[in-house]
C-alpha positions as CSV (number, residue, x, y, z in Angstrom):
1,X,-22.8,-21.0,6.5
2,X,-19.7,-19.4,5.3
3,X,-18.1,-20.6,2.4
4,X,-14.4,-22.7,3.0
5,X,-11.7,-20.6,1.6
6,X,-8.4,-22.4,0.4
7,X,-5.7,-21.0,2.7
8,X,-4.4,-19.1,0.0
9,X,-8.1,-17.4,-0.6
10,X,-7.9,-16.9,3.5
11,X,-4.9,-15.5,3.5
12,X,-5.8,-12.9,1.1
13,X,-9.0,-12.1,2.5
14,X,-6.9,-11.2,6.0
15,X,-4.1,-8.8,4.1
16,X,-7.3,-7.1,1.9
17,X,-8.8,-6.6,5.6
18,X,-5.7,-5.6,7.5
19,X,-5.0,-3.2,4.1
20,X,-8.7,-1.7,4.4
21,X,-8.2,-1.6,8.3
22,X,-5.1,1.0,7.6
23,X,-6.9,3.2,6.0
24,X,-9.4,3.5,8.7
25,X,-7.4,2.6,12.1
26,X,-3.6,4.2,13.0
27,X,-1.9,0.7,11.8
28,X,-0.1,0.0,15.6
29,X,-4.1,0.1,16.9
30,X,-5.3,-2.4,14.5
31,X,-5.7,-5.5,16.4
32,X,-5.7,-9.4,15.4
33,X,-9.1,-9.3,16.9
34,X,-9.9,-6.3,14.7
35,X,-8.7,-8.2,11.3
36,X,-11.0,-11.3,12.2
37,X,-14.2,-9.4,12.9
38,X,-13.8,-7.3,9.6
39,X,-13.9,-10.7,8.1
40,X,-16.6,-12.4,9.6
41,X,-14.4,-15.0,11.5
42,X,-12.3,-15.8,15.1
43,X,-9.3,-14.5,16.2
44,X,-8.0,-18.1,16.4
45,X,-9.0,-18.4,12.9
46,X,-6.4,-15.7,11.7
47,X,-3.9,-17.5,13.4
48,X,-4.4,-20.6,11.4
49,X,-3.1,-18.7,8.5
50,X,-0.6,-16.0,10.1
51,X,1.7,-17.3,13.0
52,X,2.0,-12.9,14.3
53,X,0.1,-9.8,13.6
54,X,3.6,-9.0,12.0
55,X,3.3,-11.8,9.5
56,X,0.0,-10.4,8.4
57,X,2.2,-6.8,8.2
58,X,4.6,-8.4,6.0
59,X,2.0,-9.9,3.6
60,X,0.2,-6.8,3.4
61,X,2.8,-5.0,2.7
62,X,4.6,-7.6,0.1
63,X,1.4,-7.6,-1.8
64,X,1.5,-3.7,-2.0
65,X,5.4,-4.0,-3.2
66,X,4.0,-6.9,-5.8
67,X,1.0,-5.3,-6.6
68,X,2.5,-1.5,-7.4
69,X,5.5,-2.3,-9.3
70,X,3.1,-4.3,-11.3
71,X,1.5,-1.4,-12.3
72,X,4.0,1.1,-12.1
73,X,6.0,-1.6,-15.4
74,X,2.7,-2.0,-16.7
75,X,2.0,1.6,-17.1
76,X,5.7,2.4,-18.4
77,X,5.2,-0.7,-21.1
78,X,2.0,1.2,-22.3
79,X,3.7,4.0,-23.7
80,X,6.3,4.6,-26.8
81,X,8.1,7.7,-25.2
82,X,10.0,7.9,-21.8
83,X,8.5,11.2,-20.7
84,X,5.0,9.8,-21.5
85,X,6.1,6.6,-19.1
86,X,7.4,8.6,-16.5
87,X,4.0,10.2,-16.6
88,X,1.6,6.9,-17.2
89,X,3.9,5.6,-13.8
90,X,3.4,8.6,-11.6
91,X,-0.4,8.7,-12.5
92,X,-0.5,4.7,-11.9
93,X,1.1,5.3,-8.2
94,X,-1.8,7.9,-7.4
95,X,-4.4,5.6,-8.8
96,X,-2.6,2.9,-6.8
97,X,-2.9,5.0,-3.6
98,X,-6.5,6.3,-4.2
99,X,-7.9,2.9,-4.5
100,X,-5.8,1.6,-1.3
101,X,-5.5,4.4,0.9
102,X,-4.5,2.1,3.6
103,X,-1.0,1.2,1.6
104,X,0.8,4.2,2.5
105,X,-0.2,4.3,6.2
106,X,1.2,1.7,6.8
107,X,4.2,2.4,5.1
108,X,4.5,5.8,6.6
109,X,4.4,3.9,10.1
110,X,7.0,1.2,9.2
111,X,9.2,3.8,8.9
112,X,8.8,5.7,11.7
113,X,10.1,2.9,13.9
114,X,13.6,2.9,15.0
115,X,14.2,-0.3,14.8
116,X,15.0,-2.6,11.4
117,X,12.0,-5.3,10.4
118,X,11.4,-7.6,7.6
119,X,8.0,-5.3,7.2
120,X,10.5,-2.6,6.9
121,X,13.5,-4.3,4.6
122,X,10.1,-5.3,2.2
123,X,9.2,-1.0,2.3
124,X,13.0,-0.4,1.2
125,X,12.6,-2.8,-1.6
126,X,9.5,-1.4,-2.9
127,X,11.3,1.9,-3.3
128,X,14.6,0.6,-4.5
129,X,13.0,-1.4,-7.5
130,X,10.9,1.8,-8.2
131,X,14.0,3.7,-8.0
132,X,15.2,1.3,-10.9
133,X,12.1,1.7,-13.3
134,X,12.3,5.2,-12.9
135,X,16.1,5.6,-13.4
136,X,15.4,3.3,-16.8
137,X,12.9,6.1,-18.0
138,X,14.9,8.8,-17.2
139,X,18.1,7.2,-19.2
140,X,16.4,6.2,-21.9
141,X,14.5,10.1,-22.0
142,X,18.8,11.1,-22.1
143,X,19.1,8.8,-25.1
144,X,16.3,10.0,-27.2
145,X,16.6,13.6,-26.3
146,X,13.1,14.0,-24.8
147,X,15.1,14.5,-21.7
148,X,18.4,16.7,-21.1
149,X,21.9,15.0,-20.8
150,X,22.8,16.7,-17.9
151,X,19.5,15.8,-16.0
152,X,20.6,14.7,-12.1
153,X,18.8,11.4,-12.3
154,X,18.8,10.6,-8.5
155,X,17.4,13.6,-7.5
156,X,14.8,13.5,-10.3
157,X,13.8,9.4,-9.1
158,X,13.8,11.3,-5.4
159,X,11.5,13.7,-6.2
160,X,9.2,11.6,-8.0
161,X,8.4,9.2,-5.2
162,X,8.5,13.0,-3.0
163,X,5.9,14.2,-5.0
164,X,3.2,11.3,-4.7
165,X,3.7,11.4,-0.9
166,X,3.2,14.9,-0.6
167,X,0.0,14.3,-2.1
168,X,-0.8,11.3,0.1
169,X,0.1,13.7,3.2
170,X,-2.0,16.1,2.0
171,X,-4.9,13.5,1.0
172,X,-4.6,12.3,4.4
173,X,-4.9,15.6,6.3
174,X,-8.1,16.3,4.3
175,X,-9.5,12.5,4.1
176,X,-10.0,13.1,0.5
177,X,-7.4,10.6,-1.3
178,X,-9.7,11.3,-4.2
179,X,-9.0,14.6,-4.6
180,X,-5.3,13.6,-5.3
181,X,-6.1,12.7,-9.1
182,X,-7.5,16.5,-9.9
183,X,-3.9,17.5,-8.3
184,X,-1.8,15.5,-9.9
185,X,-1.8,16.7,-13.5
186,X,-1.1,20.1,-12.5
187,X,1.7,18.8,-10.0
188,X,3.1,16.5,-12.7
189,X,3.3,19.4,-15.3
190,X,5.6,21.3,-13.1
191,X,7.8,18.5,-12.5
192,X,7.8,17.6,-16.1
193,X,8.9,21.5,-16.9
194,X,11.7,21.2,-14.1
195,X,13.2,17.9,-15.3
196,X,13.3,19.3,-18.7
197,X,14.9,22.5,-18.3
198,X,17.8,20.4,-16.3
199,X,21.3,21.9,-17.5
């Protein structure tokens, strides 16, 4: 017999599916049907704990928002210097993708609809707050003179979050997200030389 989850426990088995799922299935094929069989129970079972398919979509994707800011401050509060947070954050986000490649899927498909969603206002919050934590590294890099004063900080937090989904395109092209670690460094070293030399 299968052991009772509390609807909490349920509920997070169905968003660690639908997240796995992603990584395997375009996100618009994955079906309710789909989450329930990954999981070992029925269709009307997932329904129980998820009125929609997009209610599972927005609790997927909140626990990704939750999740990676979680690491992205945690990694920034390990270190002393604002360059070596930047880096710690960057290196957390590719960890973050490499264990769930299904994250970004389904962030790369919420935003290729036209229309707005609360899927989609929970993707622009994600990057807003990230926006904010790096923006916080980067001042505080000004202040202590690891960083130059005259360092464009938008553009800097904009090609940060650039970088890490070039990789994740490229990672999904080859079906390798693995092979984004051995990248990274090497990508993160360049952007590290460029922010620096900012007039």
């Amino acid at each position: 017999m299968q052991t009772r989850l509390t609807t909490e426990e349920r509920q997070a088995e169905i968003v660690a599916a639908a997240l796995k799922l992603a990584h395997e299935i375009s996100p618009v094929s994955i079906t309710t049907s789909d989450i329930a069989t990954a999981i070992g129970i029925t269709q009307g079972a997932v329904f129980k704990h998820f009125p929609t398919k997009d209610a599972i979509w927005l609790a997927t994707m909140k626990w990704v928002r939750e999740r990676l800011l979680l690491k992205l401050d945690e990694a920034a509060r390990s270190e002393t210097s604002a360059v070596r947070a930047l880096a710690a954050m960057f290196h957390a986000h590719v960890a973050f993708v490499i264990a769930h490649p299904g994250a970004p899927r389904i962030i790369f498909h919420e935003l290729q609809q036209p229309a707005d969603s609360l899927v989609k206002q929970e993707v622009r919050a994600l990057l807003q707050a990230y926006r904010q934590l790096l923006l916080g590294q980067f001042k505080a890099g000004m202040k202590t003179g690891e960083l130059p004063v005259g360092l464009d900080q938008e553009a800097a937090a904009t090609l940060i979050v650039g970088i890490v989904q070039g990789l994740v395109m490229q990672s999904m092209l080859t079906g390798k997200a693995a092979a984004m670690k051995a990248q990274a460094e090497c990508v993160f070293a360049i952007y590290l030389r460029g922010i620096r030399a900012a007039p």
